[in-house]
N, C-alpha and C positions, 0 to 999 in steps of 0.2 A: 483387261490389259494384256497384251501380248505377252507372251514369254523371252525373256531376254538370254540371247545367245552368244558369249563372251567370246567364244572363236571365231563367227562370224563376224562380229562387231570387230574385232582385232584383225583378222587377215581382209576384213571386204573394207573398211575405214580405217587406210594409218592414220594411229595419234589417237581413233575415237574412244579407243579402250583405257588410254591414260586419262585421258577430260572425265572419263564417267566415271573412271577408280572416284575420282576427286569429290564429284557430287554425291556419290553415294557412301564417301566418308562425313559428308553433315550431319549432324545429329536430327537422328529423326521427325522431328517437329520439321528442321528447314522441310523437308522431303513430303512427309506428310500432311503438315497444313499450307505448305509455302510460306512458313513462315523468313525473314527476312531478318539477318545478322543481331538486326538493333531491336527487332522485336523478341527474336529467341533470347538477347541478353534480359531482356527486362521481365520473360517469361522467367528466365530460372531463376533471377533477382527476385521474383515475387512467391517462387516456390520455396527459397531460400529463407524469406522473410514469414511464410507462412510455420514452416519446418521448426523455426528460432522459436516464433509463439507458444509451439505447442509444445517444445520442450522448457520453454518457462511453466508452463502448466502444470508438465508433468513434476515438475525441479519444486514448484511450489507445495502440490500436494506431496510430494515426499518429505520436502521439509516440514508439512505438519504431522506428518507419520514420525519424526527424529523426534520433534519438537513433544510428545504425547507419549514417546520414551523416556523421557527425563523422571527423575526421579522427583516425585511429589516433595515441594518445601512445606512441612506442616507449618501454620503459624499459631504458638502456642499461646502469645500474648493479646488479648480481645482489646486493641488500642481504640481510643477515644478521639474523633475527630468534635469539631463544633459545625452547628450551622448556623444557618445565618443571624438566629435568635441567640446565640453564644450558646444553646444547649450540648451537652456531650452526646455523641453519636458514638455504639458501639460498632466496629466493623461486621460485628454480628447479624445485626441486624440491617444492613444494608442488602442482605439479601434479598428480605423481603419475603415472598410467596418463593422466591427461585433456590436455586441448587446454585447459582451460578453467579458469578459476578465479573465483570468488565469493570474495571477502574484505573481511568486517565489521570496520569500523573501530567496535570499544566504546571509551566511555570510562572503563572498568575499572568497579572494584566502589563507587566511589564513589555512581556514576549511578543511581539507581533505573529510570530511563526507560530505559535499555542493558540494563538488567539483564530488563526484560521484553522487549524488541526479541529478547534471547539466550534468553529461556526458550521463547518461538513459534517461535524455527529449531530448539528441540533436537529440540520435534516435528515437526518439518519434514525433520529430518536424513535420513533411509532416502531419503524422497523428493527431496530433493536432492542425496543423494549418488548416485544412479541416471542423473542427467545431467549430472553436474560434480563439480569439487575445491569445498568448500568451507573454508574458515578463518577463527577470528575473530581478532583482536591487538586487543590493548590498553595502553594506558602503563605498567599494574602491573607492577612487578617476579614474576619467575617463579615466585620463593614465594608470594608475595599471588594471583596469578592462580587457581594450582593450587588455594589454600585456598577462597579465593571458588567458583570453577567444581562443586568437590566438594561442597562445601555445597547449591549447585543443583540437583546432578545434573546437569550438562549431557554431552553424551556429547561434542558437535563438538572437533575440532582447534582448539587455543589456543596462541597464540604472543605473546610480549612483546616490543612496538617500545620497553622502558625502555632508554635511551642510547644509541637510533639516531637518526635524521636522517628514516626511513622515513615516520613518520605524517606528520611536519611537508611532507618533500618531497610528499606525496600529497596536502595541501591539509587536511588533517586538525587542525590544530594552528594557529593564529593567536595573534598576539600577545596581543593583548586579550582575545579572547573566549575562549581556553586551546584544549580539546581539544573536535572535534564527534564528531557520530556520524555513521556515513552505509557505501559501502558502494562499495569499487572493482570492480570486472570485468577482468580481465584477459584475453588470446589468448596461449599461448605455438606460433608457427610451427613448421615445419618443420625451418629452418634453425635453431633456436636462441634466436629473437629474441622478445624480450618486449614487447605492447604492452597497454596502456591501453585497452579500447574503450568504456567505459560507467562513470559515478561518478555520485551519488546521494547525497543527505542525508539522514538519517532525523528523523524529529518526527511530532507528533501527526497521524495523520488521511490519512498517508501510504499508501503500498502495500504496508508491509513490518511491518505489526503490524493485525492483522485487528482489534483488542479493538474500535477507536474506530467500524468501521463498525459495529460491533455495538452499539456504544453510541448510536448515531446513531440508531437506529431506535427508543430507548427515547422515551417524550414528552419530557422534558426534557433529553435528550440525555444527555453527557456529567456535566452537571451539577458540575462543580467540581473532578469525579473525579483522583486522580493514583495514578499508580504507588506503591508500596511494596514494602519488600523484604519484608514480613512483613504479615499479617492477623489479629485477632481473631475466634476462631471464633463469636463474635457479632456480629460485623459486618455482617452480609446486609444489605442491600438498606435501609442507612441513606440513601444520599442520593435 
């Protein structure tokens, strides 16, 4: 490409040196790809949108870095859950072979919103149970539990905190606002001893029910949508 000569251009073409100031203040993309107003918008809109992601990324792994500061809850009391045969379950031994334990606080079969949060771990299960114990509890009685779960098909370990102390003591349970959902972490040591590392609340748009980011990408997002136990096979893609 030539070399451009701004004196000549200005004394041999009046005006041509003001027009060219102009196109050579576009930002480089117009210039270099030819890119065109409404494409260069949607170019930096997508650079914009890429930039956002990856500082969700980063936002997220640091919050497990705060999150794994926290100072360990030991739990000193070895509470007794039932299963579905009314036996007592030591939290102890929910471990199992593991160090570790993942436990879902549902709020039984009432909840439609818990009822999906448990239908996404059941596909989850293999994969989760490859690096941890997992277990859900809920406030249902052992009968109810068992009848609900089977209905689902859910495969995961189900235990009943009805007429323990358990949910409530785990923050689970509030006076006014009754029972949440959400999701303890536990480390059981060496020596025996049970701690708290990590607890979490579950709701829309969280980390622990994939549907919403999938709904998020539709144009109107979510659009009104709620969980159900049950669908109409003509339902598709009403809202």
């Amino acid at each position: 490409m030539a070399s451009l000569d701004h004196n000549n251009a200005s004394s041999s073409m009046p005006g041509t040196h003001v027009g060219l100031h102009r196109k050579l203040c576009y930002h480089p993309h117009s210039i270099s790809y030819g890119l065109s107003t409404k494409k260069h918008a949607i170019l930096e809109l997508e650079h914009e949108i890429s930039r956002t992601r990856q500082e969700i990324i980063r936002n997220k792994k640091e919050l497990s870095r705060l999150v794994r500061r926290l100072p360990k809850e030991e739990i000193k009391k070895d509470y007794s859950l039932k299963d579905w045969n009314g036996h007592d379950v030591k939290l102890s031994k929910l471990f199992g072979e593991s160090n570790d334990l993942i436990l879902v606080h549902n709020m039984g079969r009432q909840c439609p919103y818990c009822t999906l949060w448990a239908d996404g771990f059941n596909g989850l299960l293999k994969h989760l149970e490859d690096r941890t114990s997992f277990v859900v509890v809920s406030p249902d009685t052992p009968k109810i539990q068992k009848e609900f779960a089977k209905s689902r098909g859910w495969k995961f370990k189900m235990l009943s905190g009805h007429g323990t102390s358990f949910i409530k003591d785990m923050g689970f349970e509030k006076p006014k606002r009754g029972f949440i959902p959400g999701v303890s972490v536990f480390r059981k040591e060496k020596d025996g001893r049970i701690f708290r590392v990590a607890v979490d609340q579950f709701g829309p748009g969280d980390d622990y029910c994939i549907i919403w980011h999938f709904f998020d990408l539709l144009p109107l997002g979510p659009n009104g949508w709620e969980p159900k136990f049950s669908y109409p096979k003509n339902n598709k893609g009403r809202y």
